[in-house]
PDB file of N, CA, C and O in Angstrom, chain B, residues numbered from 101:
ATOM      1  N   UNK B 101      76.367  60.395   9.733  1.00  0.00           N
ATOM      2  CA  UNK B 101      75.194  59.984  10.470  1.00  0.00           C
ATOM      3  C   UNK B 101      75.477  58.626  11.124  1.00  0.00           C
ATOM      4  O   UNK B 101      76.233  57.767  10.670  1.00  0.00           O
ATOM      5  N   UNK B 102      74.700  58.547  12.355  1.00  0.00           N
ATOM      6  CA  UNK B 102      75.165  57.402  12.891  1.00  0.00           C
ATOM      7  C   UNK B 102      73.852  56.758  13.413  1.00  0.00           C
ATOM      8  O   UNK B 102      73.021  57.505  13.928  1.00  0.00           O
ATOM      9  N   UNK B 103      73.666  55.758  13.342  1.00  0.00           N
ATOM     10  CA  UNK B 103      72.366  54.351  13.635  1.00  0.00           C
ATOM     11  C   UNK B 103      72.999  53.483  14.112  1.00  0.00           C
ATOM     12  O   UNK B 103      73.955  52.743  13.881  1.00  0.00           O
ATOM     13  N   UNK B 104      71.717  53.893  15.394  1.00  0.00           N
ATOM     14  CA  UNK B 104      72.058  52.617  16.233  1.00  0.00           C
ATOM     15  C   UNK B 104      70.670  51.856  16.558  1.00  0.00           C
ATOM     16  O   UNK B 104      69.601  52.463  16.497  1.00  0.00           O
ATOM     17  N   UNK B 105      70.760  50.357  16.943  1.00  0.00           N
ATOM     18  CA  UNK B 105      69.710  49.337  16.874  1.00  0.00           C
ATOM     19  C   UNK B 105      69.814  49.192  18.713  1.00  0.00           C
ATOM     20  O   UNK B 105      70.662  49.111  19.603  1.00  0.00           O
ATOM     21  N   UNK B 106      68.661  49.218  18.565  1.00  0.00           N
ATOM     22  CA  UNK B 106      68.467  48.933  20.357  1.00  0.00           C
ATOM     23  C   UNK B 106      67.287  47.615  20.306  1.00  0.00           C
ATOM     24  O   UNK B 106      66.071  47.660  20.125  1.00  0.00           O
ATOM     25  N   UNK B 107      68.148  46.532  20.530  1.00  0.00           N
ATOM     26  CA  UNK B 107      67.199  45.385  20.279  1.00  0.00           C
ATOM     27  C   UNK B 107      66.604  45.168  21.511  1.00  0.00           C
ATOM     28  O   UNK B 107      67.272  45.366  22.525  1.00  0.00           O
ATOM     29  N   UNK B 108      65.402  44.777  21.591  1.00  0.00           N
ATOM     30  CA  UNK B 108      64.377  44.179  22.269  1.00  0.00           C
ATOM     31  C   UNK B 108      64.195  42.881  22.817  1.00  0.00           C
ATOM     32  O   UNK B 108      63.695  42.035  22.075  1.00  0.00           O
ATOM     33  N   UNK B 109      64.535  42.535  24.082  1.00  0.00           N
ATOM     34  CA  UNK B 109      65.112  41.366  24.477  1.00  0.00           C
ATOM     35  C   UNK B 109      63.394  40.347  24.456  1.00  0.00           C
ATOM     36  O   UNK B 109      63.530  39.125  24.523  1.00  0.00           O
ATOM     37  N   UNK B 110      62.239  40.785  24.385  1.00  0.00           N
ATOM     38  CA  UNK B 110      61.091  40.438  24.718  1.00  0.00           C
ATOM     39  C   UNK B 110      60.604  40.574  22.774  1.00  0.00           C
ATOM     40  O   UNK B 110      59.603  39.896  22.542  1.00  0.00           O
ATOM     41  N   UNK B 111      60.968  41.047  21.964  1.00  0.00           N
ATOM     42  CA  UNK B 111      60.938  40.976  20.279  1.00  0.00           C
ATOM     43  C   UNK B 111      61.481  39.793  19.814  1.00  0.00           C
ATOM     44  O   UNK B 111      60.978  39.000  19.018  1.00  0.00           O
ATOM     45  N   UNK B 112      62.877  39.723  20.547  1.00  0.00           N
ATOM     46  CA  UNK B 112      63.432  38.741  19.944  1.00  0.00           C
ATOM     47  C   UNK B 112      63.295  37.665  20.547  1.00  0.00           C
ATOM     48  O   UNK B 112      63.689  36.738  19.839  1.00  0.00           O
ATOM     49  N   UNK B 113      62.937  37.353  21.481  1.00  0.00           N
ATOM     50  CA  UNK B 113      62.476  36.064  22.077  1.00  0.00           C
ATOM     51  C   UNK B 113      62.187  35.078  20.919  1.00  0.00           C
ATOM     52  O   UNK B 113      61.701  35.361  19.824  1.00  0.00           O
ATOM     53  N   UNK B 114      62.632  33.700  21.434  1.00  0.00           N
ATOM     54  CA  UNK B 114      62.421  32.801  20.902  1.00  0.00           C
ATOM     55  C   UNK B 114      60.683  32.428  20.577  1.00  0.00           C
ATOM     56  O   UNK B 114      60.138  32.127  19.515  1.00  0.00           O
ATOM     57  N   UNK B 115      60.164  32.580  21.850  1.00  0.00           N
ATOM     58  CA  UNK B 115      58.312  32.300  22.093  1.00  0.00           C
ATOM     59  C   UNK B 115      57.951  33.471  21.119  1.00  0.00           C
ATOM     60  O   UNK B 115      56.934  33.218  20.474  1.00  0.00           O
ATOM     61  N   UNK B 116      58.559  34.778  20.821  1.00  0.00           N
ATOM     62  CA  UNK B 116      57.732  35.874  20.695  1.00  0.00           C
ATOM     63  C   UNK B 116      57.873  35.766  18.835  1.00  0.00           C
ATOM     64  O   UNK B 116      57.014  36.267  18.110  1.00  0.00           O
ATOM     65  N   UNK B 117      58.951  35.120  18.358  1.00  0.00           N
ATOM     66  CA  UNK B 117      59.112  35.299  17.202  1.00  0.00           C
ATOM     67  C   UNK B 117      58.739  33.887  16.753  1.00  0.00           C
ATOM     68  O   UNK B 117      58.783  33.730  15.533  1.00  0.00           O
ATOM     69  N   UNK B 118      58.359  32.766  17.524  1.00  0.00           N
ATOM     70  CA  UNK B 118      57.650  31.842  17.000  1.00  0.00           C
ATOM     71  C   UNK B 118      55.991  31.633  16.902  1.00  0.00           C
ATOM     72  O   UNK B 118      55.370  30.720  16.359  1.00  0.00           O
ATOM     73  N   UNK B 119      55.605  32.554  17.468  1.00  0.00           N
ATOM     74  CA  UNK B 119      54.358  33.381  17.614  1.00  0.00           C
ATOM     75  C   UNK B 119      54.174  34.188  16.445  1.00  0.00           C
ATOM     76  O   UNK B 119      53.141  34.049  15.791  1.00  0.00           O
ATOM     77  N   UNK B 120      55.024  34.988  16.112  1.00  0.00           N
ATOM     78  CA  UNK B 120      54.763  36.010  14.815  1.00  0.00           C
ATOM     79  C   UNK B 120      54.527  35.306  14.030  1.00  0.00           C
ATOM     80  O   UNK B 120      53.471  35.314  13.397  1.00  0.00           O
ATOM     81  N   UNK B 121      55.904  34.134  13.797  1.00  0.00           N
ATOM     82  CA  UNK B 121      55.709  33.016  12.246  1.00  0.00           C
ATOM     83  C   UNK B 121      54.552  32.173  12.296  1.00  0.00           C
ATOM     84  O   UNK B 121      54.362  31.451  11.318  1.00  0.00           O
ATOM     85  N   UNK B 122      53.730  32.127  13.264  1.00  0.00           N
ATOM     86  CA  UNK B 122      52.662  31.115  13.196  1.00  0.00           C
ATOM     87  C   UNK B 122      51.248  32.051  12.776  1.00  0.00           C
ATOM     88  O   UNK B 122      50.370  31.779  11.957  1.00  0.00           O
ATOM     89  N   UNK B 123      51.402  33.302  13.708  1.00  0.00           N
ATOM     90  CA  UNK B 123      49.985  33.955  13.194  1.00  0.00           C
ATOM     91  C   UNK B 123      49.276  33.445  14.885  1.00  0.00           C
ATOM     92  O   UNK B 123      48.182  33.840  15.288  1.00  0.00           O
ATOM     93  N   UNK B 124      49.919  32.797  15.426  1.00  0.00           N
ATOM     94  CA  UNK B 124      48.607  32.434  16.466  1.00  0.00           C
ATOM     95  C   UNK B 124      49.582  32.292  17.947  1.00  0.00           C
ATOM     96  O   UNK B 124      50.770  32.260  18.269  1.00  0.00           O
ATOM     97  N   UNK B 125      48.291  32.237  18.549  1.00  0.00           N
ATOM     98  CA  UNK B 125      48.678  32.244  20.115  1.00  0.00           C
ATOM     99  C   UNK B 125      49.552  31.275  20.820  1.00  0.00           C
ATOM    100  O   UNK B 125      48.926  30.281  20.452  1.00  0.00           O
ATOM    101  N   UNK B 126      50.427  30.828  21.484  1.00  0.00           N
ATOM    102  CA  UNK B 126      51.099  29.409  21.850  1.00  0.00           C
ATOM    103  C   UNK B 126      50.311  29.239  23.426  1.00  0.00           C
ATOM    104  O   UNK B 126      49.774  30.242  23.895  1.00  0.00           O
ATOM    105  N   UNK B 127      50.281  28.108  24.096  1.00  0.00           N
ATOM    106  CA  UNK B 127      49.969  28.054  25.247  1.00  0.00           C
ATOM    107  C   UNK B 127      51.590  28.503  25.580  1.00  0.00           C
ATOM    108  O   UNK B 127      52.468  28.323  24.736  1.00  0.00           O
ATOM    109  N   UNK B 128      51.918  29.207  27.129  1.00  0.00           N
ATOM    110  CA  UNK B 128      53.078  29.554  27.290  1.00  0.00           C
ATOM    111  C   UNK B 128      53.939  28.553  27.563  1.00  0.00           C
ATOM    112  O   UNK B 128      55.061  28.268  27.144  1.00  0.00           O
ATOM    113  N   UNK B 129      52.699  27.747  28.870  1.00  0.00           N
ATOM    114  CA  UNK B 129      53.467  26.637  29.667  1.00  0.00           C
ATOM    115  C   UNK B 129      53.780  25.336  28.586  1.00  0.00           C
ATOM    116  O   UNK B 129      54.866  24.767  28.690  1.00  0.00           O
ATOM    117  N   UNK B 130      53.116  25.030  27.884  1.00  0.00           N
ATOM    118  CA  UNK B 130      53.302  24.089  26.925  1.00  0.00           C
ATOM    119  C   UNK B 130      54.741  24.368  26.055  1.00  0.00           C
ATOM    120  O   UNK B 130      55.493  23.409  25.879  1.00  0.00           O
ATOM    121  N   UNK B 131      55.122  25.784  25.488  1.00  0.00           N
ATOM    122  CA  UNK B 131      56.337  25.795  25.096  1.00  0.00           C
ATOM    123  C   UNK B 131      57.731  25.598  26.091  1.00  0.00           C
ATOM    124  O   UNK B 131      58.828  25.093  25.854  1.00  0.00           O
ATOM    125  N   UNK B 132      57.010  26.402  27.619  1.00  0.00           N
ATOM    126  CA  UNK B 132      58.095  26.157  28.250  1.00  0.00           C
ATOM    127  C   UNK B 132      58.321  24.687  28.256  1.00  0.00           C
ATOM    128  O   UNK B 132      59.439  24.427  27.813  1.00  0.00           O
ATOM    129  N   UNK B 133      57.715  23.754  28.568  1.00  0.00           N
ATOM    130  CA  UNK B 133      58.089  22.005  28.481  1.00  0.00           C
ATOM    131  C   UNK B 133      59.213  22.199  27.406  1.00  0.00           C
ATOM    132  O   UNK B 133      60.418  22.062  27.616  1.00  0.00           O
ATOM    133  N   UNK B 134      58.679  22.505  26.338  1.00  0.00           N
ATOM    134  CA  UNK B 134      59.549  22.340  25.063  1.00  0.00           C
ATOM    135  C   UNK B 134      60.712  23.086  24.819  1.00  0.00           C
ATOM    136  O   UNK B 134      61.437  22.950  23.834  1.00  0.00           O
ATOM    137  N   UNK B 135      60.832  23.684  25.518  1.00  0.00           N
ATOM    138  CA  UNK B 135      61.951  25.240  25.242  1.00  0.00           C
ATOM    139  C   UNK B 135      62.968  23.890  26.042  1.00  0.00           C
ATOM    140  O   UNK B 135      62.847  24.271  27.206  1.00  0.00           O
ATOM    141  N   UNK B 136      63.425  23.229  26.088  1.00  0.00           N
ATOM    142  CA  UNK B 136      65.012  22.578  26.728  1.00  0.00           C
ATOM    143  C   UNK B 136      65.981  21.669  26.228  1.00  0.00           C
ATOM    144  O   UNK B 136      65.571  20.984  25.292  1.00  0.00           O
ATOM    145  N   UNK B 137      66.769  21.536  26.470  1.00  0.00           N
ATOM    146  CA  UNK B 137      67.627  20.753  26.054  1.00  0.00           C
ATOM    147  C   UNK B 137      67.489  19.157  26.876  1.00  0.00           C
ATOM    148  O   UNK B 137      68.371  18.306  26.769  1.00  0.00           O
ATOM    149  N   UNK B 138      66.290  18.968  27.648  1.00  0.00           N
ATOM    150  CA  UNK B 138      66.529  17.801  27.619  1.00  0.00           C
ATOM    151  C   UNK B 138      65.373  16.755  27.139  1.00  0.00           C
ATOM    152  O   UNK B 138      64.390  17.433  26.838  1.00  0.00           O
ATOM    153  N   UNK B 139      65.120  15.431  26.960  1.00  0.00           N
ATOM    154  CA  UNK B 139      64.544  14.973  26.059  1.00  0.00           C
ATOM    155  C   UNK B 139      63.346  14.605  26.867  1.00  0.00           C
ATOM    156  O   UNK B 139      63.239  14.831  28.072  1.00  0.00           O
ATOM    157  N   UNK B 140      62.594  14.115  26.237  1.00  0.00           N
ATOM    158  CA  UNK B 140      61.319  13.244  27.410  1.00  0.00           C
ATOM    159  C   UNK B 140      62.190  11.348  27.365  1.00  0.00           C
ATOM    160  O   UNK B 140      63.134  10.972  26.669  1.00  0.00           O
ATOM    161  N   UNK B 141      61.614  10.795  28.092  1.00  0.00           N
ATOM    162  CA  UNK B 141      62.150   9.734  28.249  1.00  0.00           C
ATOM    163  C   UNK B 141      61.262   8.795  26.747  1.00  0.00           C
ATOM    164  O   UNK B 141      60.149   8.991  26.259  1.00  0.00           O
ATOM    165  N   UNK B 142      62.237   7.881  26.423  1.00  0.00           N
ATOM    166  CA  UNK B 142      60.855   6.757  25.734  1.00  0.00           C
ATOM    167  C   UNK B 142      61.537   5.718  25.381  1.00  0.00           C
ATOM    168  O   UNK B 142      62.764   5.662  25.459  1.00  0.00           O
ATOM    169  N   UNK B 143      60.820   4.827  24.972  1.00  0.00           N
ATOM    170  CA  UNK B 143      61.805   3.619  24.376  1.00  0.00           C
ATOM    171  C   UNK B 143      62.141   3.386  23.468  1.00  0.00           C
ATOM    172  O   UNK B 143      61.624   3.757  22.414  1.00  0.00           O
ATOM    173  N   UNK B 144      63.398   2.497  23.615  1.00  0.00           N
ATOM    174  CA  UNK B 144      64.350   2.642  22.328  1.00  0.00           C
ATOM    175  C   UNK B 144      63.255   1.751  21.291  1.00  0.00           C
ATOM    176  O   UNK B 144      62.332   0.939  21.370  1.00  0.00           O
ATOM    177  N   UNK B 145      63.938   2.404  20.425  1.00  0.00           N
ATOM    178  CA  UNK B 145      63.021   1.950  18.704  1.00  0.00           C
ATOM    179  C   UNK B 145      63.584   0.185  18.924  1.00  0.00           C
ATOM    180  O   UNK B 145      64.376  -0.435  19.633  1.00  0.00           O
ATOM    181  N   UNK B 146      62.723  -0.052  17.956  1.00  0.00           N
ATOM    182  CA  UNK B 146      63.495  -1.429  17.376  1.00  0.00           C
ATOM    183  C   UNK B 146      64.833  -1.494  16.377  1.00  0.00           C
ATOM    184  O   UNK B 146      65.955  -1.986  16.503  1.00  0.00           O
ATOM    185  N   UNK B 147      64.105  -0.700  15.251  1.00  0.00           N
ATOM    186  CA  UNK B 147      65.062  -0.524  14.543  1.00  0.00           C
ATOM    187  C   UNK B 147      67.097   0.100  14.957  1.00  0.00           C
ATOM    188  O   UNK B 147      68.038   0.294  14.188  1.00  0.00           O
ATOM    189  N   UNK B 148      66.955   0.247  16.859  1.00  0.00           N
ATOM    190  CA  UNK B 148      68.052   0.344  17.351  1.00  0.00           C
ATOM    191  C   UNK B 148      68.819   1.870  17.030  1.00  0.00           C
ATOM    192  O   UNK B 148      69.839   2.242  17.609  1.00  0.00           O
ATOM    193  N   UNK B 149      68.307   2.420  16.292  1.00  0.00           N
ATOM    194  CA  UNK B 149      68.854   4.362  15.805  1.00  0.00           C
ATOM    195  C   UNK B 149      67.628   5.217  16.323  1.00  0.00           C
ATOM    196  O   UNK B 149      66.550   4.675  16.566  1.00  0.00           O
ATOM    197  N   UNK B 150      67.859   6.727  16.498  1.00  0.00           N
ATOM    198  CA  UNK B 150      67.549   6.884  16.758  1.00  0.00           C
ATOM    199  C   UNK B 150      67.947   8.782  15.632  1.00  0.00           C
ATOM    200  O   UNK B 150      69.082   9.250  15.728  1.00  0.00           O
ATOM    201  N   UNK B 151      67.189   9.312  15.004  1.00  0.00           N
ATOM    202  CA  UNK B 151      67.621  10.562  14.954  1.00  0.00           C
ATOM    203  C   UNK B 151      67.294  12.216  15.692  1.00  0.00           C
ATOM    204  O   UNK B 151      66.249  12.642  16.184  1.00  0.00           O
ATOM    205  N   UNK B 152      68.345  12.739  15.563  1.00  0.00           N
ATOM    206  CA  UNK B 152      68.220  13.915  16.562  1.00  0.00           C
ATOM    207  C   UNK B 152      68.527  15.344  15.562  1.00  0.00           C
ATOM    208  O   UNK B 152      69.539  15.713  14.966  1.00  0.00           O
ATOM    209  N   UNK B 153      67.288  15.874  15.681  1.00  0.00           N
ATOM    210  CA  UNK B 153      67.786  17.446  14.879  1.00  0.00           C
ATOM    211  C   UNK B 153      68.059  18.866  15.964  1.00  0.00           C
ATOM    212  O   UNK B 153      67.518  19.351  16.958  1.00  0.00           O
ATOM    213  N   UNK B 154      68.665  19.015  15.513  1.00  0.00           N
ATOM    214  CA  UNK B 154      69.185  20.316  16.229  1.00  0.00           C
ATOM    215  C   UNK B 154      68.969  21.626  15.284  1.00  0.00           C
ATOM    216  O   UNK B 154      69.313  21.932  14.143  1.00  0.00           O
ATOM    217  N   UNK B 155      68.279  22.205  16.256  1.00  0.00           N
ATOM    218  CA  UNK B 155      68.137  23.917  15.050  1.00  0.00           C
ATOM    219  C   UNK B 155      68.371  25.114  15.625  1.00  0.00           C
ATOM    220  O   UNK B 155      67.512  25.565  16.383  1.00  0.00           O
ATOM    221  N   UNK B 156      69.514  25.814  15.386  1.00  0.00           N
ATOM    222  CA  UNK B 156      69.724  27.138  15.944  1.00  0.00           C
ATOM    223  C   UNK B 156      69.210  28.166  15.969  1.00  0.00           C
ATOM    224  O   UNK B 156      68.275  28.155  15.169  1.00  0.00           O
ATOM    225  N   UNK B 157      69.340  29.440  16.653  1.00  0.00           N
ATOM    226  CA  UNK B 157      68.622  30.398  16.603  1.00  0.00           C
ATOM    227  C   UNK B 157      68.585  31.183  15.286  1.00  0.00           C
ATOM    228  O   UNK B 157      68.004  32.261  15.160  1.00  0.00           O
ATOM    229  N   UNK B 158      69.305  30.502  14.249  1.00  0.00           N
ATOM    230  CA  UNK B 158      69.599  31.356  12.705  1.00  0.00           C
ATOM    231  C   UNK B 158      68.672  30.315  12.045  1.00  0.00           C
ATOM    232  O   UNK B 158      68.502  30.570  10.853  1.00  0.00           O
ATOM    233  N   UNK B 159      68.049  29.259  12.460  1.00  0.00           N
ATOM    234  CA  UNK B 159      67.383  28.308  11.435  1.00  0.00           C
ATOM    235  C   UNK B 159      68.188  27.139  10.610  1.00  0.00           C
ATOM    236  O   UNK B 159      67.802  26.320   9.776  1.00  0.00           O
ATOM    237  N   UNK B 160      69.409  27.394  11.168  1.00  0.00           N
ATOM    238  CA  UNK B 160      70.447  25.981  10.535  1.00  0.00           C
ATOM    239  C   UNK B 160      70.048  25.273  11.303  1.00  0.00           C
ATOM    240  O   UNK B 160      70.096  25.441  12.521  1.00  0.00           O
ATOM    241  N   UNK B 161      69.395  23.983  10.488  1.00  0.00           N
ATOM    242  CA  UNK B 161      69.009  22.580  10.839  1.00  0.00           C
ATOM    243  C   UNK B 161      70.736  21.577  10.843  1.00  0.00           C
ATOM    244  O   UNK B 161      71.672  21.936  10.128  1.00  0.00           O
ATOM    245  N   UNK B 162      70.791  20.735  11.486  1.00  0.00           N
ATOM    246  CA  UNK B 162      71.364  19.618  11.861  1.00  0.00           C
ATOM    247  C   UNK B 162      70.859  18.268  12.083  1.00  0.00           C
ATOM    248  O   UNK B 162      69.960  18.099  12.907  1.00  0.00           O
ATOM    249  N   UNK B 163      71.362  17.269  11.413  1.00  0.00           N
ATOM    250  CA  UNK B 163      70.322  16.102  11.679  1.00  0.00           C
ATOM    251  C   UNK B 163      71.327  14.639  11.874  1.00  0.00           C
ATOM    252  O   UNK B 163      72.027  14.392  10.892  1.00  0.00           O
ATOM    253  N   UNK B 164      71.416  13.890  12.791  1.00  0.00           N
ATOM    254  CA  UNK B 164      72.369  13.534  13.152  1.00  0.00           C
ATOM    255  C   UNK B 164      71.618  11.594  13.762  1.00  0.00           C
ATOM    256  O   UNK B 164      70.874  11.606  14.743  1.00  0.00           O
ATOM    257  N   UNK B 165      71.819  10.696  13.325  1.00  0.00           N
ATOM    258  CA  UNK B 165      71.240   9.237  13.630  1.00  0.00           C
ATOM    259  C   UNK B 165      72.409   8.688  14.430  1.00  0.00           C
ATOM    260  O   UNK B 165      73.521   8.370  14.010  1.00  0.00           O
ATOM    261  N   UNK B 166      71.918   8.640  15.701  1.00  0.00           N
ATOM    262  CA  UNK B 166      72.682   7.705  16.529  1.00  0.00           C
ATOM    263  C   UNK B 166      72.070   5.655  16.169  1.00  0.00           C
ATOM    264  O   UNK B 166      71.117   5.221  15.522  1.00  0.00           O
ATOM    265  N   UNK B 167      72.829   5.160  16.709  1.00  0.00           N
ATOM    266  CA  UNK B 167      72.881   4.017  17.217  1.00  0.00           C
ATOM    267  C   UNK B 167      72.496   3.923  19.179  1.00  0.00           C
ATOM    268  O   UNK B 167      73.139   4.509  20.050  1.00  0.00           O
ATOM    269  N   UNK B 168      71.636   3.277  19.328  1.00  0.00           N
ATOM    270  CA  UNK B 168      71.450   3.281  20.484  1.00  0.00           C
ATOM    271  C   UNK B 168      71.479   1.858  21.012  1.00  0.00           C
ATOM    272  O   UNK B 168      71.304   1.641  22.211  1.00  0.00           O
TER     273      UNK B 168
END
């Protein structure tokens, strides 16, 4: 016997499966802001560091303190 998985490019979505885990609705446009790789602007801390987490599509967190 043979099985095959025909995944769902609109299931697996990032928005669509962070939606399931919440139970609730997202505004769309509000995630799109957030869906990127680039940052909002702001000012540097005092304390001169700054930390940055990174989380993949498997849920491995990364957490990483620059010096700025």
């Amino acid at each position: 016997m043979k099985q095959f998985v025909i995944e769902n490019p609109v299931l697996n979505s990032s928005y669509y499966r962070l939606k399931r885990a919440l139970r609730a609705e997202i505004n769309e446009s509000a995630w799109a802001a957030l869906y990127s790789t680039t940052s909002y602007l702001f000012d540097p801390p005092k304390t001169g560091k700054i930390a940055v987490k990174v989380i993949n599509h498997y849920g491995d967190e990364v957490l990483k303190v620059y010096e700025v």
